[in-house]
Backbone as a printed PyTorch tensor [residue, N CA C, xyz], in Angstrom:
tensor([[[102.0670,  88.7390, 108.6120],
         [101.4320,  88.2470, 109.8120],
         [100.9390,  86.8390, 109.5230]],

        [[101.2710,  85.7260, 110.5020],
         [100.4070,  84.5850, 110.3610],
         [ 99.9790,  84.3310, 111.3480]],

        [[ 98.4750,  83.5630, 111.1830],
         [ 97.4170,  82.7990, 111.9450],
         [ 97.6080,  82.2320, 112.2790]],

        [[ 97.3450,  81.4710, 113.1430],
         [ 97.6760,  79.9400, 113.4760],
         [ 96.5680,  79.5560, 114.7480]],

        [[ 95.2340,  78.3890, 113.9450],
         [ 94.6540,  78.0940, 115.1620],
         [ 95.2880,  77.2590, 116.0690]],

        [[ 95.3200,  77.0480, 116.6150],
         [ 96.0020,  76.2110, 117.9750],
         [ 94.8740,  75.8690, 118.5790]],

        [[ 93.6870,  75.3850, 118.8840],
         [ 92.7350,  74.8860, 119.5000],
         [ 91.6630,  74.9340, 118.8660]],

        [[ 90.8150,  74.3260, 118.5590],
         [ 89.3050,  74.4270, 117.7280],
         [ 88.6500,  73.2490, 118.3520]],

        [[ 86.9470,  73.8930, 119.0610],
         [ 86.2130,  72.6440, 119.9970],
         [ 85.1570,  72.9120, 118.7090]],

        [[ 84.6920,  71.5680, 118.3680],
         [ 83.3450,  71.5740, 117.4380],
         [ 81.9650,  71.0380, 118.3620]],

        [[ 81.1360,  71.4910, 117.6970],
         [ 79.6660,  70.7290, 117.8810],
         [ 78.8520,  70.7730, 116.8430]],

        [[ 78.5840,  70.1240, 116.4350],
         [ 77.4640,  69.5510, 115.4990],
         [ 77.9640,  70.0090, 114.2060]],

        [[ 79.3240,  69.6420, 114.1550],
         [ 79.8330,  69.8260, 112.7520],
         [ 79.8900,  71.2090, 112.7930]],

        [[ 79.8320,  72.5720, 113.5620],
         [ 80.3680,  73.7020, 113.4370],
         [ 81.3600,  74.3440, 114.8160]],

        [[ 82.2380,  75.3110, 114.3190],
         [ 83.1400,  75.7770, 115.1070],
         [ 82.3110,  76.2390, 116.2240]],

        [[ 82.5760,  75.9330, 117.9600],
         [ 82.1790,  76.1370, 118.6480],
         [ 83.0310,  77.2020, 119.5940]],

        [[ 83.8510,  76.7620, 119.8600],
         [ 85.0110,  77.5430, 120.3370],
         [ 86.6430,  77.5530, 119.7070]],

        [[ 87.2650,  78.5970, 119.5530],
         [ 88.4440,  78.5770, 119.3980],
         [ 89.7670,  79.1560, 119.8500]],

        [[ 91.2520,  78.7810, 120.0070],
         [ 91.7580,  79.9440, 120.8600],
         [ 92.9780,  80.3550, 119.2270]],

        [[ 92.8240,  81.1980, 118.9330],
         [ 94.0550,  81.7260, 117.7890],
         [ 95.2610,  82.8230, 118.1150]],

        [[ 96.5330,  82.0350, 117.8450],
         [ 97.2960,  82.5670, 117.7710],
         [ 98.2490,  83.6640, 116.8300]],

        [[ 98.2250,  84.8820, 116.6100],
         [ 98.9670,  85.5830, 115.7340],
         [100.4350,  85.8690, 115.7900]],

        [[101.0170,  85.8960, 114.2960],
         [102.2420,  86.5250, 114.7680],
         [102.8660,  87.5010, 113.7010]],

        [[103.5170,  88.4560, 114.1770],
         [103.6380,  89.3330, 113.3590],
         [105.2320,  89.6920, 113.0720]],

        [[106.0500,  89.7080, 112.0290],
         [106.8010,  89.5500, 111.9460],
         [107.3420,  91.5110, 111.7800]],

        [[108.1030,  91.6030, 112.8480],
         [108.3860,  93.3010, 112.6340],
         [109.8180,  93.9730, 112.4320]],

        [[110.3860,  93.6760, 112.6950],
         [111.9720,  93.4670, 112.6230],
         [112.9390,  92.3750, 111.9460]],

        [[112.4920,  91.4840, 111.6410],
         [113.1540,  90.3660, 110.9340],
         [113.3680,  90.4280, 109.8000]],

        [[114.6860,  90.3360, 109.5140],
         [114.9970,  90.4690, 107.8130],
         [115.3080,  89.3940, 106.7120]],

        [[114.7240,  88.2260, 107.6230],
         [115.5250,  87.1240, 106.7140],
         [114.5850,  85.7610, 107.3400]],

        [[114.3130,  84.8170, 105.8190],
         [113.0080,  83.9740, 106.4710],
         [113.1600,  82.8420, 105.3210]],

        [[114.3870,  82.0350, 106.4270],
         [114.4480,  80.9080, 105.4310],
         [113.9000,  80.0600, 105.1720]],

        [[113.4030,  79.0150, 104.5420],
         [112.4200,  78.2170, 103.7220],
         [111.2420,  78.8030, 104.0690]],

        [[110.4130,  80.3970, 104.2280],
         [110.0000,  80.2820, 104.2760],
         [109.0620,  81.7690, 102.8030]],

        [[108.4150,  82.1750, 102.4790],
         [107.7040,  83.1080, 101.7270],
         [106.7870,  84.2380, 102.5490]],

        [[108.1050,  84.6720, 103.2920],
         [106.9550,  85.6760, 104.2730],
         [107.8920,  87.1430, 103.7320]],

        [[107.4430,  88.2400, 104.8550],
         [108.1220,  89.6150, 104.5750],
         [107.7270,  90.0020, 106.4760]],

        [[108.4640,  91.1260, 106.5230],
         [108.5280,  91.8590, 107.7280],
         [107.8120,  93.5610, 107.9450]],

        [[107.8370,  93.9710, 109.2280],
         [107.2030,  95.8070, 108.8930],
         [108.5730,  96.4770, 108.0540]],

        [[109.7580,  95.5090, 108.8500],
         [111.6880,  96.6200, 108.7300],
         [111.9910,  95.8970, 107.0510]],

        [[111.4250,  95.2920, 106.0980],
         [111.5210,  94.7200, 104.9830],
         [110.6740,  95.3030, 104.3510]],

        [[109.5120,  95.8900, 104.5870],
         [108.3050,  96.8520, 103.6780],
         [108.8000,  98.3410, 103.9900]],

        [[109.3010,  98.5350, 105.0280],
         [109.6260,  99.9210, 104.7900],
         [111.0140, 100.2280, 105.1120]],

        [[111.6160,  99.5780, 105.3500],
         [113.2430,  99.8770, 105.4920],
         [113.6540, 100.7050, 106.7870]],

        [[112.8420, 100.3320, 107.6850],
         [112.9440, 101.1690, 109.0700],
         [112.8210,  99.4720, 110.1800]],

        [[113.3110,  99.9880, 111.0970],
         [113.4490,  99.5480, 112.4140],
         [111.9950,  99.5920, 112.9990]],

        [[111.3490,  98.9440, 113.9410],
         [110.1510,  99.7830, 114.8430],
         [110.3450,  99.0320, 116.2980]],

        [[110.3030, 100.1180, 117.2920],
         [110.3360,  99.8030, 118.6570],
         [109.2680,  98.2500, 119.2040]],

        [[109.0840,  97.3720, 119.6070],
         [108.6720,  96.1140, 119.8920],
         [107.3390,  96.4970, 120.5140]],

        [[107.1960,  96.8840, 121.4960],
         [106.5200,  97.7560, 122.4990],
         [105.6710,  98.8560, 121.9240]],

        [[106.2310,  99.1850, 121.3940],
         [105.4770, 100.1930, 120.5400],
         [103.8090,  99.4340, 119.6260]],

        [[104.8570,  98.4900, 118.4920],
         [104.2550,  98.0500, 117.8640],
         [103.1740,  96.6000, 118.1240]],

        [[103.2240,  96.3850, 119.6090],
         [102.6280,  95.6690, 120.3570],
         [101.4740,  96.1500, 120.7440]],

        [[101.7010,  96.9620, 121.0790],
         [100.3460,  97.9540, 121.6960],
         [ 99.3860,  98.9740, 120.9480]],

        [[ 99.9860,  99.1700, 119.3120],
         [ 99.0190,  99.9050, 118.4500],
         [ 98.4800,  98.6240, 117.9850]],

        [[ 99.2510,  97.5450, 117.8800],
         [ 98.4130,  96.1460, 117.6040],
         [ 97.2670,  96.2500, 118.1940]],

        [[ 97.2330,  95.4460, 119.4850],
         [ 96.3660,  95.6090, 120.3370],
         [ 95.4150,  96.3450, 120.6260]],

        [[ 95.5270,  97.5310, 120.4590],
         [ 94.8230,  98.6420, 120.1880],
         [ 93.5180,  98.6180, 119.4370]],

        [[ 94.3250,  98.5480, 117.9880],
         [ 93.9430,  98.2030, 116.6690],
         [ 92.8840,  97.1780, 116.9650]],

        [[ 93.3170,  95.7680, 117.0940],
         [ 92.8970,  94.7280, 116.8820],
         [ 91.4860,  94.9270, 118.1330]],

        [[ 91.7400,  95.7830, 119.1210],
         [ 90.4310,  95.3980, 119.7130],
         [ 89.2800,  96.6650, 119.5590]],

        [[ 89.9880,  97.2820, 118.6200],
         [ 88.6130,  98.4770, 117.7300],
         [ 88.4130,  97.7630, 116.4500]],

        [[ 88.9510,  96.8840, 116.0910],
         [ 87.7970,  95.6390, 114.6040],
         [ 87.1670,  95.1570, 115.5000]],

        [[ 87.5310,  94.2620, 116.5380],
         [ 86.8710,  93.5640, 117.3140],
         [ 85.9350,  93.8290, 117.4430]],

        [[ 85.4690,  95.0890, 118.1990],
         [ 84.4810,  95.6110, 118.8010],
         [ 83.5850,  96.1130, 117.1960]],

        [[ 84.1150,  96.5020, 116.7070],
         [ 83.1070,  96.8100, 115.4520],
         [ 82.8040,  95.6370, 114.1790]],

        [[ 83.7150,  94.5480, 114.7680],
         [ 82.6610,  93.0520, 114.4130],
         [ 81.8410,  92.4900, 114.6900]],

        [[ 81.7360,  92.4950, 116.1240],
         [ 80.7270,  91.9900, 116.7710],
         [ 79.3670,  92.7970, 116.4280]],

        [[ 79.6540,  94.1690, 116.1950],
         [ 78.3500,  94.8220, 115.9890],
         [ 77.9930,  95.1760, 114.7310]],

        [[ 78.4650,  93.3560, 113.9710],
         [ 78.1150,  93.4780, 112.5990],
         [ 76.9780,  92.1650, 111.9810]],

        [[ 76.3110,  92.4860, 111.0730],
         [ 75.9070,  91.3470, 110.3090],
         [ 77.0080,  90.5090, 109.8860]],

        [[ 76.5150,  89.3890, 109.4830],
         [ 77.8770,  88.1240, 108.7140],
         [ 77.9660,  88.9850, 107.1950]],

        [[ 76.9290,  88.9290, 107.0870],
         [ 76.6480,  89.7740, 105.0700],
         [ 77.9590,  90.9490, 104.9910]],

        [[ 77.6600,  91.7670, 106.3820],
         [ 78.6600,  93.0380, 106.4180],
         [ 80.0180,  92.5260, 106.5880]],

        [[ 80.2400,  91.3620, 107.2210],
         [ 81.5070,  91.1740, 107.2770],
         [ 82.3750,  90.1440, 106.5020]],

        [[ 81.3490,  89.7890, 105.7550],
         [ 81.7530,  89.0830, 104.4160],
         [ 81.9670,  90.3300, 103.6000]],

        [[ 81.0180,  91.1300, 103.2200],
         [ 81.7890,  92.0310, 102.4080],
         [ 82.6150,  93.1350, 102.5040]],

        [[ 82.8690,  93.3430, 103.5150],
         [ 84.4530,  93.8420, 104.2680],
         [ 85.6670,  93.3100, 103.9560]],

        [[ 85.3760,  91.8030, 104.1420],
         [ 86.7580,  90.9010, 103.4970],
         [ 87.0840,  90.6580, 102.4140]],

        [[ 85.6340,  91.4300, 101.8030],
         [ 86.1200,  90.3310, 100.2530],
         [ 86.3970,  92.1460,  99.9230]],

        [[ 86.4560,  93.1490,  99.9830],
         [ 86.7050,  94.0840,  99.8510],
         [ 88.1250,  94.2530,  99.8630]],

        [[ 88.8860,  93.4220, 100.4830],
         [ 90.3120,  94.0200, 100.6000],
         [ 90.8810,  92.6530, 100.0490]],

        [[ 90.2830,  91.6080,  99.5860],
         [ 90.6420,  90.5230,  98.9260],
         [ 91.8070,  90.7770,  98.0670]],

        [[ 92.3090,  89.9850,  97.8310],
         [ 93.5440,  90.2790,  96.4140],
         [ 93.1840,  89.3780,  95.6020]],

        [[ 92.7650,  90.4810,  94.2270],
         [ 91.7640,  89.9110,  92.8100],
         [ 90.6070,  89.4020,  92.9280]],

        [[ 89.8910,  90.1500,  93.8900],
         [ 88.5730,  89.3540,  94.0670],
         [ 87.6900,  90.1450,  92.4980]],

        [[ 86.8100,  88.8650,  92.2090],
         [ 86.7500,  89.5550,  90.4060],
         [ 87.4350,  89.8230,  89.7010]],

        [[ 88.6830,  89.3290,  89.6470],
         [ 89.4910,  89.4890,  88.5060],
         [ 90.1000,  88.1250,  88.1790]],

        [[ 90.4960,  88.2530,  87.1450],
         [ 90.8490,  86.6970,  86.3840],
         [ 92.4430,  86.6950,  86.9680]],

        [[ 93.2490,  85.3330,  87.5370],
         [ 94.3080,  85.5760,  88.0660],
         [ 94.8900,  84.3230,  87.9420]],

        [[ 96.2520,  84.0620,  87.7670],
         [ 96.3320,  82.4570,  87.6740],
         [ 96.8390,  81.9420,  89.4280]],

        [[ 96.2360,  80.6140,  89.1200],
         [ 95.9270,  80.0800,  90.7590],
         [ 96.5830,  78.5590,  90.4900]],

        [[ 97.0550,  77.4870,  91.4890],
         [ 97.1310,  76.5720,  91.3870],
         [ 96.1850,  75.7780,  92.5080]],

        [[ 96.1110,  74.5610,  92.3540],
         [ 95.6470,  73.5200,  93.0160],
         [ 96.0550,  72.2310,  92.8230]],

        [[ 95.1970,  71.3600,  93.2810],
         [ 95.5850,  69.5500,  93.2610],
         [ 95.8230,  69.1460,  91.7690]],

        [[ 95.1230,  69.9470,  91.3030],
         [ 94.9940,  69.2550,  89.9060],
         [ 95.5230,  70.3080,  89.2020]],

        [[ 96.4360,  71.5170,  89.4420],
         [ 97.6010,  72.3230,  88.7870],
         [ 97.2380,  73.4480,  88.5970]],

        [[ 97.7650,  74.0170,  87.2510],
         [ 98.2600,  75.7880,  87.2500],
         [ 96.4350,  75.8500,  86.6760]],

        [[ 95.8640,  77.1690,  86.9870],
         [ 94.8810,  77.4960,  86.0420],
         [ 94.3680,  78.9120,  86.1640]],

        [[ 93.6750,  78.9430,  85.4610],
         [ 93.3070,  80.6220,  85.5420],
         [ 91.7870,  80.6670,  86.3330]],

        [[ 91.3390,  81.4850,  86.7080],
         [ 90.5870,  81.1800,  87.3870],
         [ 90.2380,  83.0800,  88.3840]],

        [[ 88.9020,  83.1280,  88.8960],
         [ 88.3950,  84.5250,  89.0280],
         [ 87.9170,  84.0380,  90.6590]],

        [[ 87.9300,  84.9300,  91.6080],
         [ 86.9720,  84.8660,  93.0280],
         [ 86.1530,  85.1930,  93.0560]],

        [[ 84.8020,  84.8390,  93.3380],
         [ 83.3120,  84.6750,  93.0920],
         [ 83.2240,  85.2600,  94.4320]],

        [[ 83.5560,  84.7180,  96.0520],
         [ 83.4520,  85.0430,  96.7400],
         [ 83.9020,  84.2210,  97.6530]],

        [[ 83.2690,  84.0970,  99.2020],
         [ 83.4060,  83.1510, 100.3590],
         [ 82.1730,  82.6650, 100.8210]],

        [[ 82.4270,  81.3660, 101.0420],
         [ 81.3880,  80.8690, 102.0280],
         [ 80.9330,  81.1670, 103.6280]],

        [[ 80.1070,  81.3130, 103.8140],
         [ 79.6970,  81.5870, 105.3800],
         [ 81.0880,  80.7810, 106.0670]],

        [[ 81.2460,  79.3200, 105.8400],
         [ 82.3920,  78.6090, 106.4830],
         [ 83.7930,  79.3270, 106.3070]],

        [[ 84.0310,  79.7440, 105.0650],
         [ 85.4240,  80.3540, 105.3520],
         [ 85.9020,  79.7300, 104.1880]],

        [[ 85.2720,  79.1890, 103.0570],
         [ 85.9010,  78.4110, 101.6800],
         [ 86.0440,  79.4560, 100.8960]],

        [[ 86.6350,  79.3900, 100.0800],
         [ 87.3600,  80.6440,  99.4400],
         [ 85.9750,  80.0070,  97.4290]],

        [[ 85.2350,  81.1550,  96.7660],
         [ 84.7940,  80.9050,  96.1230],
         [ 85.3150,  81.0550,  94.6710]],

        [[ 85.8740,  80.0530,  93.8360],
         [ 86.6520,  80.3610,  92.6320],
         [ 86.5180,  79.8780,  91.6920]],

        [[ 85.7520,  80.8810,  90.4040],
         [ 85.4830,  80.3140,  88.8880],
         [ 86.4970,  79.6350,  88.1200]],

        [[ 86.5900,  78.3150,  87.7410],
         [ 87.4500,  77.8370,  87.3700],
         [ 86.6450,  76.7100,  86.3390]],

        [[ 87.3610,  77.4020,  84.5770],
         [ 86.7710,  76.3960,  84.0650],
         [ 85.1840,  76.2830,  83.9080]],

        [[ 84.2120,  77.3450,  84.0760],
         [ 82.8300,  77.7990,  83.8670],
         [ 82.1480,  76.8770,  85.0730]],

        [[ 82.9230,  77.1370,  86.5650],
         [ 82.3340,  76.1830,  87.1400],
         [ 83.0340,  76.4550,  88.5690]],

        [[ 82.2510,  77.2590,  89.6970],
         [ 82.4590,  77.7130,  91.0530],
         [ 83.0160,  76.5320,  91.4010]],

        [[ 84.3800,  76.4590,  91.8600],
         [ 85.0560,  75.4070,  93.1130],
         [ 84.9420,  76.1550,  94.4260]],

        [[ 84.6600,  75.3890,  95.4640],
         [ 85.4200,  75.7510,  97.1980],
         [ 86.5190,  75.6450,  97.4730]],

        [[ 87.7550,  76.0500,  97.8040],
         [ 88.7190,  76.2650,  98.7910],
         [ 88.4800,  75.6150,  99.8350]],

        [[ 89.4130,  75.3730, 100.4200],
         [ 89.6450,  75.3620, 102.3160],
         [ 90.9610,  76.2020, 102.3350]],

        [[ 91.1540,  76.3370, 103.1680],
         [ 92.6990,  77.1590, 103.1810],
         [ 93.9520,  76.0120, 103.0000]],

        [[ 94.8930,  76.3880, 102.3790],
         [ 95.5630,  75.5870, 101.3900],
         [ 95.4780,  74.6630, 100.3840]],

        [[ 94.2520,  74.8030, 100.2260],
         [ 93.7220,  74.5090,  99.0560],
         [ 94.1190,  74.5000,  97.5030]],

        [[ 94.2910,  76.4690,  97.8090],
         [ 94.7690,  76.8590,  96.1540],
         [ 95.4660,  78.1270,  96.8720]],

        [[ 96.5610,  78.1810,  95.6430],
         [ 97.5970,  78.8580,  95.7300],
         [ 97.6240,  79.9020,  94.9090]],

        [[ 98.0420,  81.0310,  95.4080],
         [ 98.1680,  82.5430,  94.4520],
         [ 99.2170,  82.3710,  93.3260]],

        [[ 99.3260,  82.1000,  91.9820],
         [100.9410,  81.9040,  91.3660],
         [100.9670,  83.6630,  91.1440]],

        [[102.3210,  83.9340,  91.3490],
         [102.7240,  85.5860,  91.0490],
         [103.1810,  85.1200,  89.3370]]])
């Protein structure tokens, strides 16, 4: 699945409004220049369009509703709960290259928190890269 904001209004240096677009890749078997996967590529099945549109939807508006009726604390640690290697040592790249490096956590903003070198860096998104 990818994100994609498509509109962001600021005020006073924080996100005020936004409109985001998702997309979910369910049937597609083939994704050139690009590093993605599909639902019919994870499980080797087909799935009806319609189908899988509407348990989306579904889905997506029972988090919804049980985000809103959350603390930030709770929903920071929800995310970092399903994180991949959060606390664990993992090698990562960035501007300045390959390194090893552990997730500390996230910022209220959305910066990704990472020990690197005896010394918390921030993220932004594309920032730093997962190396497999």
């Amino acid at each position: 699945m990818q994100v994609y904001s498509l509109k962001i209004k600021l005020s006073n240096g924080m996100v005020n409004k936004s409109i985001i677009g998702i997309g979910l890749n369910v049937n597609q078997q083939s994704f050139e220049g690009f590093n993605a996967t599909s639902l019919t590529l994870e499980s080797g099945q087909s799935f009806p369009l319609q189908e899988v549109l509407f348990s989306f939807i579904h889905s997506f508006n029972e988090q919804w509703l049980a985000f809103n009726n959350q603390t930030k604390q709770v929903v920071i640690n929800e995310y970092l709960s399903h994180l991949l290697n959060y606390q664990k040592i993992a090698k990562y790249m960035d501007k300045a290259g390959e390194f090893n490096g552990k997730i500390t956590g996230v910022t209220e903003a959305g910066q990704l928190q990472v020990l690197k070198e005896n010394q918390v860096n921030h993220y932004d998104i594309k920032g730093i890269q997962f190396i497999l």
